[in-house]
N, C-alpha and C positions, 0 to 999 in steps of 0.2 A: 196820332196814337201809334207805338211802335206796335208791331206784331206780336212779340211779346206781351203787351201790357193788354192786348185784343185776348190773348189767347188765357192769360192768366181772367179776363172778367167771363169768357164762358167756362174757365173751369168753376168758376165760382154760382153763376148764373148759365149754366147748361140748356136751359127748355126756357130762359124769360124770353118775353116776348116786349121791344121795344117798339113805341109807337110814336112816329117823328109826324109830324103833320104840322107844315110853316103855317102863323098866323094864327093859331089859336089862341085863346086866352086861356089863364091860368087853370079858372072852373072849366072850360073844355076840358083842360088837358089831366086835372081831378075826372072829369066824366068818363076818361077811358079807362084811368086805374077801377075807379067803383065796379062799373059794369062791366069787366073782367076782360073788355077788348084786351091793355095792356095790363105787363107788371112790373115795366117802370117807364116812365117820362121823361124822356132827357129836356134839357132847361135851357140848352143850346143859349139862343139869344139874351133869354131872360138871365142869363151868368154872367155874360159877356156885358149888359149895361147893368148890372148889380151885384156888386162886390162881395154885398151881404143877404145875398139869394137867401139861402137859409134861414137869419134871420126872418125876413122879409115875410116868407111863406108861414115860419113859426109863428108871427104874428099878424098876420093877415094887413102887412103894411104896403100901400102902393109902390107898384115895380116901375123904376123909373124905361123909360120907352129908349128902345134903339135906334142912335142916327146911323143910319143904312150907309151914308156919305162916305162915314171915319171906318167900314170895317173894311180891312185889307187894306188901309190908305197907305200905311206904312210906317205913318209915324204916332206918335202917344197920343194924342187925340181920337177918343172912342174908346180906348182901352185903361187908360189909368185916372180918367177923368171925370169918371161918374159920379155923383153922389151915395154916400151911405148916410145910414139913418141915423139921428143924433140921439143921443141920450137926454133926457130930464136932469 
């Protein structure tokens, strides 16, 4: 992330408070937004092996897991290879 694009997200989020904590699960990381620890969740890993995070979360559909091996390997494997959800 440029310094820029840092500084543009506290202009916009000034006082949020992010709560990065590796190895959580999803409902964890629901339990910090509720009970006001955080006021936003970054999705870090969960992004990184699920294309369609968004979706995923909008419909409470399982998040496929991260191979630890492929990240920073260098080449497209881990990163363009994941599965997304299919349609009916």
């Amino acid at each position: 992330m440029t310094v820029s694009r840092l500084r543009s997200f506290r202009d916009v989020w000034p006082t949020a408070v992010l709560v990065v904590r590796y190895g959580r699960t999803r409902e964890q990381i629901a339990d910090d937004i509720e009970t006001g620890l955080a006021d936003i969740a970054p999705l870090g890993r969960f992004a990184l092996a699920n294309p369609d995070v968004v979706e995923r979360l909008r419909t409470d559909a399982p998040l496929n897991e991260v191979d630890p091996a492929t990240i920073y390997s260098g080449g497209a494997t881990g990163y363009t290879d994941y599965p997304v959800l299919t349609r009916a």
